[in-house]
Structure formats: structure tokens, C-alpha cells
MILUM-299909 format. One record per residue: x, y, z of N, C-alpha, C in turn. Coordinates in steps of 0.1 Angstrom, whole numbers, plus 5000, padded with zeros to 4 digits. Example, Ala and Ser with C-alpha at 12.3 -4.5 7.8 and 13.67 -1.06 7.14 Angstrom:
# MILUM-299909
513249435078512349555078513249675078
512849785071513749895071512950005079
# end
This chain:
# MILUM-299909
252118966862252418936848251818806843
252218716851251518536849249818576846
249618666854247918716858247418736843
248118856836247918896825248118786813
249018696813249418596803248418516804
247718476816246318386815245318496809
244918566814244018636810244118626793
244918686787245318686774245218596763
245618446769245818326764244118266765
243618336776242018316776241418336767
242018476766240918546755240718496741
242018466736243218386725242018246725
241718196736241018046737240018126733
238718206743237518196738237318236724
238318326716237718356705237718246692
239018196696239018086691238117946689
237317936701236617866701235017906697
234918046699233718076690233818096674
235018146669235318096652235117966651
235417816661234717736653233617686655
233117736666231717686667230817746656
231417876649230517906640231017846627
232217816627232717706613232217606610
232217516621231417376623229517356625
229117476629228017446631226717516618
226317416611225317316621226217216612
226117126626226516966620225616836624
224316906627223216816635222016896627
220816826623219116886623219117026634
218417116623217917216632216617206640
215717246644214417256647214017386652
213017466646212417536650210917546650
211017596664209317536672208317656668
207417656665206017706659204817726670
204617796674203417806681202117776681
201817776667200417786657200817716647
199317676643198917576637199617576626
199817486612200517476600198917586592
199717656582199617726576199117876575
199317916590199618036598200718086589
200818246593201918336586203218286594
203218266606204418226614205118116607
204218006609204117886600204717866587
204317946581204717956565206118046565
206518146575207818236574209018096579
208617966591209417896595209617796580
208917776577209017666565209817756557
209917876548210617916540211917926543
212117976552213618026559214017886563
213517796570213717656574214517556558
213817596551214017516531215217576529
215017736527216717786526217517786533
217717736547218517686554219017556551
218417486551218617326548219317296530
218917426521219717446510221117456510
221217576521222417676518223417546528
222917476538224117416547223917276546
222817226540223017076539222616996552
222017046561221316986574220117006574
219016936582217616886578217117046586
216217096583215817216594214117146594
214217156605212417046610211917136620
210117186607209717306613208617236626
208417256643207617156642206517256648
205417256651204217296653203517246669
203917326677203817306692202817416693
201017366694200117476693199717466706
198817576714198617596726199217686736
198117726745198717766758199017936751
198317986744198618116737200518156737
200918016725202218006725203117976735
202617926748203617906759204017806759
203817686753204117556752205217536741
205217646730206217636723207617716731
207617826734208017926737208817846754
208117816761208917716772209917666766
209617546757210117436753211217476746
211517586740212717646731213317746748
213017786754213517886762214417716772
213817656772214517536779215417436770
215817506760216317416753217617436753
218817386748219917396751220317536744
221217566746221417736740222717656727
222517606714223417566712223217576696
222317686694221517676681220517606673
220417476679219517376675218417336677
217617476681216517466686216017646686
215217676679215117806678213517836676
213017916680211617996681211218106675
209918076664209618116655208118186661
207918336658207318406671206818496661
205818566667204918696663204818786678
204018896673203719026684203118966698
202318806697201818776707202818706714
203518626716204518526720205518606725
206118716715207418856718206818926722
205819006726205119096734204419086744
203219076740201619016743201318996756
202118886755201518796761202318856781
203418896773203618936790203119076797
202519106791201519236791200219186798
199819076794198019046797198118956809
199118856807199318786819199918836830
199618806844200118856855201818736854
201218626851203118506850202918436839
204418466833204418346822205418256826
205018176814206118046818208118076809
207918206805209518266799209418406796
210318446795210218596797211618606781
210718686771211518706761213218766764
213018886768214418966768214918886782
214918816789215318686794216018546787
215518496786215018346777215418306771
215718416754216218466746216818576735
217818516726218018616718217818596707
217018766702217118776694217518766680
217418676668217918696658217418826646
216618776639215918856633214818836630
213718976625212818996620213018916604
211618816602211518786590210618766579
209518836584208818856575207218956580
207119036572205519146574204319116567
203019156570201619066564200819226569
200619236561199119326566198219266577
197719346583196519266589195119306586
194019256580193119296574192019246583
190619296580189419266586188719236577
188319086575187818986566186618956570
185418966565184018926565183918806559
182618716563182518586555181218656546
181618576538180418626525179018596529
178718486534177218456543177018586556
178018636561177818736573177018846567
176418906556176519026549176719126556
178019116557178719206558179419296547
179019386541179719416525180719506526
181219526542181219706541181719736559
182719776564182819856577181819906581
181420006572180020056575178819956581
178619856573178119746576178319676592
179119666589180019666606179819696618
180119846615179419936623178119886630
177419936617176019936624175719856626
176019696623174919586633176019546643
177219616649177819586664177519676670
176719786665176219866675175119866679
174719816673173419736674172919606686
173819516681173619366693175519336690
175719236699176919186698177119096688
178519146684179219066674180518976674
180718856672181818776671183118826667
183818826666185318806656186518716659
186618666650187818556650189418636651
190318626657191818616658192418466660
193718506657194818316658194918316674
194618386679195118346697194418446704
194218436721193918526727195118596735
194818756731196118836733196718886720
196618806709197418836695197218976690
197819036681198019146678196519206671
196119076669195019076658193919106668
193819076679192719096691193119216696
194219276696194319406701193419486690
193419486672193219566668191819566671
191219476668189719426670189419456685
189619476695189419556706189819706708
190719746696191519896697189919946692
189519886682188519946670187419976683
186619836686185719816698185819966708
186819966710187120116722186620246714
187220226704187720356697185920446693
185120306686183920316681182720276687
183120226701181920166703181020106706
181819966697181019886688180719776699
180019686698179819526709180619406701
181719386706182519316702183219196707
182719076708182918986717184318886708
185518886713186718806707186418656709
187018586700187218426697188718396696
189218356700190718346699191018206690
191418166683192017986681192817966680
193617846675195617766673195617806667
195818006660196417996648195518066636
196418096629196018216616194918146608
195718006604194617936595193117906601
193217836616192117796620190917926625
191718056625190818166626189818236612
190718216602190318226589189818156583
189318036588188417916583187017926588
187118006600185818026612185418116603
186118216598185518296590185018286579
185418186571185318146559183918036563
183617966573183217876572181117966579
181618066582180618176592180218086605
181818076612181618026620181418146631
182118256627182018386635182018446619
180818576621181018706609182218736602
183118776613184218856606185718846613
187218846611188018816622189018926617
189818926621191119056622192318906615
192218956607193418826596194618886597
195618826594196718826588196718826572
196618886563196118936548197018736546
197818726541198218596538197218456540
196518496557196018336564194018406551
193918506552192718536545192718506530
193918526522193818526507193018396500
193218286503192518176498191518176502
190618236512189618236510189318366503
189718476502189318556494189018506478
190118426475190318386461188718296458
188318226468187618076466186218186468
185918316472185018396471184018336488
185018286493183918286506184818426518
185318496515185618566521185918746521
185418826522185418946516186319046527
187319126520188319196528187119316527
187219386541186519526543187319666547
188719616554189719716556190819646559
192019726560193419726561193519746570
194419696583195019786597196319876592
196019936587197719996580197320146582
198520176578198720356578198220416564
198420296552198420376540197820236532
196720236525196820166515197620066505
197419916510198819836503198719796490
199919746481199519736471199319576466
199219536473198219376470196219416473
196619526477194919556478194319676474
195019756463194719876460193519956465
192619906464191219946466190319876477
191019836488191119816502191119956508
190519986519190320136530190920096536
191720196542192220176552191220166568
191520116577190920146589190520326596
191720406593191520526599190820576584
190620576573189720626562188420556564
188320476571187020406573186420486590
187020586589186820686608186720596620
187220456620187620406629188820366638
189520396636190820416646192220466637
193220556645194220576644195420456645
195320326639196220256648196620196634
198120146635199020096622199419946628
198919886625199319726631200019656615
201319596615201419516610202219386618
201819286612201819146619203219116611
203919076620205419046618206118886621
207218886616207118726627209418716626
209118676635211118656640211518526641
213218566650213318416651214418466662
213918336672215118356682215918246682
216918246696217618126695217518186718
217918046722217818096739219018116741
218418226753219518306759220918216759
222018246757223418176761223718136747
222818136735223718106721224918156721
225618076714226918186712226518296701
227318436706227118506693227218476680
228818356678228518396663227718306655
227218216661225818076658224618226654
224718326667223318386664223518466653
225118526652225218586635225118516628
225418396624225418296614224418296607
223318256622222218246617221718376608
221818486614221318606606221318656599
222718556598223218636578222318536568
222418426575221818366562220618356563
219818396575218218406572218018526561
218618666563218818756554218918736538
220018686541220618626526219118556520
218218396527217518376521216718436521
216218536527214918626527215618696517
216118756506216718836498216818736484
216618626483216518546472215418526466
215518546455213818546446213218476444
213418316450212518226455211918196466
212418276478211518296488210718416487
211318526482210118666477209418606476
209418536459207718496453207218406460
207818336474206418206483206018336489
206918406495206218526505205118586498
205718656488204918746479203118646473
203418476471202318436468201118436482
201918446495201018386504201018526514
200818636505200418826509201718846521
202618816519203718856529204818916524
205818996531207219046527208419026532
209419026530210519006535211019126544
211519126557211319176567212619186574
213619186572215019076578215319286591
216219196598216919306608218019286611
218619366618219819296628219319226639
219819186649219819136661219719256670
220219376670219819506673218519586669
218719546658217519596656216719546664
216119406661214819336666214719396681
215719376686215319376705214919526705
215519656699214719776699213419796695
213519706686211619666681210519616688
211719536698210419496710210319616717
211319626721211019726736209819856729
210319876722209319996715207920006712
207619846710206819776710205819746723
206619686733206119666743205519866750
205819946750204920046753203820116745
204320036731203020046726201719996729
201919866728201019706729200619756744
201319816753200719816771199619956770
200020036758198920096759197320056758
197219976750196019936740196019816751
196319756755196119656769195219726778
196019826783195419916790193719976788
193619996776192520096771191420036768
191919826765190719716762190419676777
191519716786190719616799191119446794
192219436790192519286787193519216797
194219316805195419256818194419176829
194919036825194318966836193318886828
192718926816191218886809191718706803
# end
């Protein structure tokens, strides 16, 4: 009986003490860590959600930018951080997937490490030519990588954007030699600057240079035609591969948050991804609002992950 009365009065404590941990917190600066460089899609989803946070609760949220190590230096440093909400990791397909696919060891293991909050935001992923590459055209493409080898830029080696640009390579052909860099922006500058021909963008990290005319979109990695680019081909209408990549980006918190810190958080990432002044930043810089459950997202990886091991597989990139 005594057995049962503790047990009970326990339970009575822990729930208790997770209502206030989610009452009181945050009562300190947040931080959430960045992989890649500032003005990457990742980059720009932490800044937005970071602004409406710091709105809705009145504490600083400080986005910081920990580039390198194909995200492992960020992704460590939040997996080692205290599990207490104050410290959270802002991630794409390469950092949540990728990367444990290609490497034989990483330095954290996601469904380990941590948990999931939510998905926050979607980007096309497009294949951007520099205007000096004359490149006018996939077609174009085509025929001078099948010809001699050709460059392409992605934000990292491993990234989702290197899978597509090696899915294509398999699929067609083509001589396709990858460039990896810190990040969305500094890959879309190589392109813009014809530091490499052409790179596998994130439609957002490409738009400014599209606008400034040093950069010309030639296809979509999509299923269907989007409507920021009406008259964009798709990749499989262009007879190059069957593959739907969109570039996503989340947010965790490490393993041992308390749940209702990681609801907390979720509701109001949602909430501000649902307000019409983060639409139109998203909407200005070619992205969408993306939100999940915490259920959700982790079934997104996993479903994910036998995707992404296929196309590993079929580039010859485990171990590369």
C-alpha cells in the first residue's frame, strides 16, 4: 500500500513538475545552432521562427551559424548540449539523414541525440546555370557532360542537392564531378560568379541571382511544376530522372528535453509559421511553410532514410 502511495505521489510530482517547466520556460536566451552559412534556406527558416519566438515570449532567440564538418560541428555541439530547451538544431536532409548513410561514424546519431520538433519549412530544389556557362537548356546540359566533365556546385558534400545531381549523373550518364561548400549561399554564388557552370540550388539560395540576371533556372527537382516558376520543366519532363526531392529544414531539441518544452516549442513554431508575416519572408525568399508534429517529423525521417540509402547506393557515395 505505502509502495503504491509513493508511486502515485510520484507521479502527482513528475507531472507537476513538467507543467511548470513548460509554464516558466523560456526564462533565459534561446540559441539555435546553424550548420551553414547565413543566408542559406536553413539559415533564413532559423532567423524567421527564431524573430517569432523572441516576439511571442519576450526572450532573445540567437540564431548562431556553426559551419563545417558537413554539419557535424553544429549538430555535436547541440547533441551535447544540455537537454533543457536552450539550445536547439536547425537541420536539413543532410545533417537528419545524409550524412549517416555516407559516413562509416559520425560524431551524433539523430534518432539518438535528439528529438524531434518540427518540420519548418519547403524550397524546391532547382538546377541553376550561370549565365556565362551557356548553358540555356538541360538539353544543353546534357550534351556538353556527355561530352567532357562537368562541375556542379551543392551547400555540402552528402546534401540532398548532391544526391540529386548524382541521381541525374546515374540515371543519364552524364560526367559529373560534385563541389560541395558552407552552405546554400556560398554554392549559389559559385554559380553566379561561374565559378562552377551550374549547381543543384535550393530555388530560395538561387532567386537573387536569378533576379540580378546572372543566373538562369533550367529545371525543377519536383514531381509537378511549381508555381513560383510556372514555365520551369520539370526534371522527369526534361527525360532525366524519376526523382521528387524537396529540400526541407526542421528543428530539434537533444535527446532528454522534457516533452512539454518540446510541445511548447511546436506549437508555437506552428503558430508562427501560420502568421502572415513569416509566409511573405518565406514566400519572398521561394520557400513555404512546412510545420509537423513531433510524430510526424521522426516518421519522415525514417521513411526518408530508405529512401536517401537507396540513391547512396546507386552514386557509389558510402565512404566517398
Amino acid at each position: 500500500m505505502r509502495r503504491l502511495i509513493a508511486l502515485a505521489v510520484g507521479a502527482v510530482l513528475a507531472s507537476t513538475t513538467a507543467v511548470m517547466a513548460q509554464d516558466s520556460y523560456p526564462e533565459k536566451p534561446i540559441t539555435i545552432l546553424v550548420p551553414f552559412a547565413p543566408g542559406g534556406i536553413v539559415d533564413i527558416a532559423a532567423r524567421i521562427v527564431g524573430e517569432g519566438l523572441t516576439q511571442k515570449w519576450g526572450q532573445q532567440v540567437i540564431v548562431e551559424n556553426r559551419t563545417g564538418g558537413n554539419g557535424f560541428i553544429a549538430a555535436q555541439a547541440a547533441a551535447r548540449a544540455e537537454p533543457d530547451g536552450y539550445t536547439l538544431l536547425a537541420a536539413e536532409p543532410l545533417v537528419s539523414v545524409i550524412n549517416e548513410l555516407i559516413f562509416e561514424t559520425t560524431p551524433y546519431k539523430i534518432a539518438e541525440d535528439f528529438v524531434p520538433i518540427t518540420t519548418m519549412t519547403a524550397t524546391p530544389l532547382v538546377i541553376a546555370a550561370s549565365t556565362q556557362s551557356g548553358l540555356g537548356s538541360m538539353a544543353d546540359l546534357i550534351e556538353q557532360s556527355k561530352a567532357k566533365q562537368m562541375n556542379f556546385s551543392s551547400p555540402a558534400n552528402g546534401s540532398l542537392n548532391q544526391l540529386v545531381g548524382e541521381w541525374i549523373a546515374v540515371k543519364a550518364g552524364l560526367k559529373l564531378r560534385h563541389i560541395g561548400y558552407r552552405g546554400g549561399a556560398p554554392a549559389a554564388a559559385a554559380v553566379a560568379s561561374n565559378e562552377v557552370p551550374f549547381g543543384v540550388l535550393a530555388y530560395s539560395s538561387s532567386r537573387p541571382y536569378v533576379e540580378a540576371g546572372k543566373v538562369k533556372l533550367l529545371a525543377v527537382a519536383e514531381a509537378k511544376r511549381i508555381d513560383l516558376e510556372p514555365e520551369l520543366p520539370t526534371l522527369i519532363e526534361s527525360g532525366l530522372s524519376d526523382l521528387d526531392a524537396t529540400q526541407w529544414t526542421g528543428l530539434y531539441a537533444p535527446a532528454g528535453t522534457p516533452a512539454a518544452i518540446v510541445d511548447k516549442l511546436q506549437k508555437a513554431v506552428v503558430e508562427i509559421l501560420a502568421s502572415p508575416d513569416a509566409q511573405a519572408k518565406l514566400k519572398a525568399n521561394g520557400a513555404s511553410p512546412y510545420p509537423s508534429t513531433s510524430a510526424e517529423f521522426t516518421a519522415s525521417l525514417a521513411k526518408q532514410r530508405t529512401q536517401f540509402a537507396e540513391i547512396v547506393k546507386a552514386a557509389g557515395l558510402k565512404g566517398r
